[in-house]
Residue frames as a rotation matrix with the C-alpha (Angstrom) as fourth column:
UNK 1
-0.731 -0.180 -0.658 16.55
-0.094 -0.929 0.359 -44.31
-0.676 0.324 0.662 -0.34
UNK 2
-0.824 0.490 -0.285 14.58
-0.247 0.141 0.959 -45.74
0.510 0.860 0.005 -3.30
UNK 3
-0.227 0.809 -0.542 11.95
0.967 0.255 -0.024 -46.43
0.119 -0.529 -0.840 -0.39
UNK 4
-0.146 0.281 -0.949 11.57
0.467 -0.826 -0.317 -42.50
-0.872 -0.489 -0.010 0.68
UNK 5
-0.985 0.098 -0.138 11.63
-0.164 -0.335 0.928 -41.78
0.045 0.937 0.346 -3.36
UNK 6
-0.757 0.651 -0.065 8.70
0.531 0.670 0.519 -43.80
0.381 0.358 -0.852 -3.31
UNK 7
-0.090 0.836 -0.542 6.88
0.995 0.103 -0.006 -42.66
0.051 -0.540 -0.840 -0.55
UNK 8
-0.536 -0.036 -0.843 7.40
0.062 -0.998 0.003 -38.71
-0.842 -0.051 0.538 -1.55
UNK 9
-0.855 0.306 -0.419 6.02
-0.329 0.305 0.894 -39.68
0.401 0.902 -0.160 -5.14
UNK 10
-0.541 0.836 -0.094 3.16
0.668 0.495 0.556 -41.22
0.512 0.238 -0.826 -3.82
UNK 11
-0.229 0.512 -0.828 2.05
0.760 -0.437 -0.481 -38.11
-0.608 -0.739 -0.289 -1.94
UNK 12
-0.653 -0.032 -0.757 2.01
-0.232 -0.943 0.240 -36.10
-0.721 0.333 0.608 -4.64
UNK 13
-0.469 0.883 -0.022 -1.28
-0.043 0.002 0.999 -38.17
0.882 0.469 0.038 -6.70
UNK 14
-0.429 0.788 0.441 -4.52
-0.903 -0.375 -0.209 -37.90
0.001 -0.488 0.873 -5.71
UNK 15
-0.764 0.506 -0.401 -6.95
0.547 0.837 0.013 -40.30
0.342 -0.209 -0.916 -4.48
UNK 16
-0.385 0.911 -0.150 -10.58
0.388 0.012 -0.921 -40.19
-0.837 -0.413 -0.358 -3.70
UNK 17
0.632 0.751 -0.190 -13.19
0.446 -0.553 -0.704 -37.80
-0.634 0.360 -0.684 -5.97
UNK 18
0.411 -0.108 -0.905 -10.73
-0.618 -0.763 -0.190 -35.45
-0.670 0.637 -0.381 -7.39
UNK 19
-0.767 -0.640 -0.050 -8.78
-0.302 0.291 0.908 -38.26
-0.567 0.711 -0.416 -9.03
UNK 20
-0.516 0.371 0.772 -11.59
0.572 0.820 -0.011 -39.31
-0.637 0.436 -0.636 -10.96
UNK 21
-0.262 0.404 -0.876 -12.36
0.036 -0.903 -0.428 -36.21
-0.964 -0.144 0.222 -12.52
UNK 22
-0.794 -0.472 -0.383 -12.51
-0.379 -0.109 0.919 -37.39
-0.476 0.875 -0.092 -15.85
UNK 23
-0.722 0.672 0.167 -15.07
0.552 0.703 -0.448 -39.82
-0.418 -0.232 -0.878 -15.20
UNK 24
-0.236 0.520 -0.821 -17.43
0.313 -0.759 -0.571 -37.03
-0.920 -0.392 0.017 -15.22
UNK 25
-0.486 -0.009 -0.874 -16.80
-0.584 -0.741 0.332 -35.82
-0.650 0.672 0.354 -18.83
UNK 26
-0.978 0.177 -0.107 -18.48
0.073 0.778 0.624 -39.17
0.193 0.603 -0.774 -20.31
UNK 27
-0.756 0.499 -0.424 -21.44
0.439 -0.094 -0.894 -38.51
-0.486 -0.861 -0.148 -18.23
UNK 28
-0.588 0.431 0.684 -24.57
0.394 -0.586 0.708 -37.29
0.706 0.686 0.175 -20.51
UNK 29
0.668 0.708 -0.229 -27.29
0.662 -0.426 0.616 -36.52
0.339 -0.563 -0.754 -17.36
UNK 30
-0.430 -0.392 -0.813 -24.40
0.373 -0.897 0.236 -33.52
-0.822 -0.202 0.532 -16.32
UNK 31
0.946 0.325 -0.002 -25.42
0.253 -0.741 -0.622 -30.42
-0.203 0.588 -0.783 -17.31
UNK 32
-0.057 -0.919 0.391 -23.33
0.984 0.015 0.179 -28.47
-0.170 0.395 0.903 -19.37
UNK 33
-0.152 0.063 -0.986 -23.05
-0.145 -0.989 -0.041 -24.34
-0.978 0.137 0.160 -19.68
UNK 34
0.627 0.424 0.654 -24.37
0.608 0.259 -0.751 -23.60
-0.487 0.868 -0.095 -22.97
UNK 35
-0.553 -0.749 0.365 -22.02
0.820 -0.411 0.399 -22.32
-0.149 0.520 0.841 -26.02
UNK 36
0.431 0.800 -0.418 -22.57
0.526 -0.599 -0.604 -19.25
-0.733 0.040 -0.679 -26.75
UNK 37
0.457 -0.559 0.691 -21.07
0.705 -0.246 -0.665 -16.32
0.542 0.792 0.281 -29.83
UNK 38
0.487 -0.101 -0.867 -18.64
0.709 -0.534 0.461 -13.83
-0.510 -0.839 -0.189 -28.73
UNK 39
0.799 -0.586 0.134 -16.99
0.303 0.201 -0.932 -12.08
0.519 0.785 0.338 -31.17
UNK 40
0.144 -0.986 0.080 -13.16
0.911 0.101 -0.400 -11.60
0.387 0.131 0.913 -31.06
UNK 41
-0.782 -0.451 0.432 -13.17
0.299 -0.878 -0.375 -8.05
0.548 -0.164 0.821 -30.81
UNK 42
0.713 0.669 -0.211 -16.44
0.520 -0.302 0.799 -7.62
0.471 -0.680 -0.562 -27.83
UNK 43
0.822 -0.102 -0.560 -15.06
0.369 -0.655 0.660 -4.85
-0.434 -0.749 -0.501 -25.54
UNK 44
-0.413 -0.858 0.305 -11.91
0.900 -0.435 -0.004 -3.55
0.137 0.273 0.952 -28.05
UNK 45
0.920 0.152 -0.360 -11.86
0.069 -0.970 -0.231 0.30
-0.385 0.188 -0.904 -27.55
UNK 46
0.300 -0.693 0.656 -9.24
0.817 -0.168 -0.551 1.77
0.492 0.701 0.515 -30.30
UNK 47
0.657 -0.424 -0.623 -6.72
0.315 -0.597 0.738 4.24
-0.685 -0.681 -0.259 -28.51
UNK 48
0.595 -0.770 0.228 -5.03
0.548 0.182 -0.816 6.53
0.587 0.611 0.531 -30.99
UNK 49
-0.087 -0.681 -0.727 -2.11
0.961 -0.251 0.120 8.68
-0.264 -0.688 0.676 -30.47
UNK 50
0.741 0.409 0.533 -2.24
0.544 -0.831 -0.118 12.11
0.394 0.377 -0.838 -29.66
UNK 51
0.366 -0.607 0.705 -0.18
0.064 -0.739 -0.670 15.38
0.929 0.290 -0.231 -29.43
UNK 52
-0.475 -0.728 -0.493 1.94
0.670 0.064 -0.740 16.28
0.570 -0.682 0.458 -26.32
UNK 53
0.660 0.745 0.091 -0.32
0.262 -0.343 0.902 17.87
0.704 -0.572 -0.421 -23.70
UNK 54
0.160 -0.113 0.981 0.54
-0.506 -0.862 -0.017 19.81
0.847 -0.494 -0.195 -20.32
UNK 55
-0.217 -0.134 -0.967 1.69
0.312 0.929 -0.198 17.79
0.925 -0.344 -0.160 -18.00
UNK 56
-0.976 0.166 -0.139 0.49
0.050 -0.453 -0.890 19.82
-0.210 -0.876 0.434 -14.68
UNK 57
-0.387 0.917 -0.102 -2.82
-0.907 -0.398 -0.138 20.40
-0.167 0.039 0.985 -16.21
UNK 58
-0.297 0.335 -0.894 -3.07
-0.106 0.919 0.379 16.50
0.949 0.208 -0.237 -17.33
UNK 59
-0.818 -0.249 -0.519 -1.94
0.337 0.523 -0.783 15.60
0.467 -0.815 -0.344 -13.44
UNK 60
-0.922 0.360 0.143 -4.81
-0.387 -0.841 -0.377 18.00
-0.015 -0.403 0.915 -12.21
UNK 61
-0.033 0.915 -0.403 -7.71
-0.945 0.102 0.310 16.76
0.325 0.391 0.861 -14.05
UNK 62
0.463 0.408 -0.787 -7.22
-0.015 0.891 0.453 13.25
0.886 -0.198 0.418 -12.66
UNK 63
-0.768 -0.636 0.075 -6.08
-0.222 0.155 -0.963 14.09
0.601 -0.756 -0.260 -9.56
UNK 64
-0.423 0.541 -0.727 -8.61
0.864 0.482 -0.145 12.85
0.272 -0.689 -0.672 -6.44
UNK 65
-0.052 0.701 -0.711 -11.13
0.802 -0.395 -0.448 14.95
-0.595 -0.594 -0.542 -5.50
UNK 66
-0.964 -0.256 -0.070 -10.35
0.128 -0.680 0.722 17.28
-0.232 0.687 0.689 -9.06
UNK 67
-0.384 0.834 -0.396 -13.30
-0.466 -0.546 -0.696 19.09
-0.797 -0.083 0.599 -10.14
UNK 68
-0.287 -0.109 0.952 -15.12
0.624 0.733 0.272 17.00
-0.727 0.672 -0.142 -13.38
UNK 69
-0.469 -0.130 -0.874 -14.73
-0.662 -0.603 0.445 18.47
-0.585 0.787 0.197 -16.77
């Protein structure tokens, strides 16, 4: 039993290339993506809230093939 533990455990690490992936991070001749700024709020669009609307005339205006307004 404590043999088939063993040999189910050992199939689940890696070996070859991917285990050594760390290697890599010591490495100065890799390139690296350059940092860059982003701020926090790049693409926020502010959504307030508005009044109850028509709910047939809402369904209309975004329905497929509806006429654009």
């Amino acid at each position: 039993m404590a043999v088939t533990a063993g040999l189910a455990l050992g199939a689940c690490t890696e070996t070859g290339t991917r285990a050594r992936l760390g290697e890599e991070a010591a490495d100065p001749a890799i390139a690296s993506r350059q940092v860059r700024y982003q701020p926090v709020l790049a693409g926020f669009t502010a959504f307030r809230p508005v009044g109850p609307i028509d709910w047939g005339r809402s369904n209309e205006r975004v329905a497929p093939g509806a006429p654009a307004r």
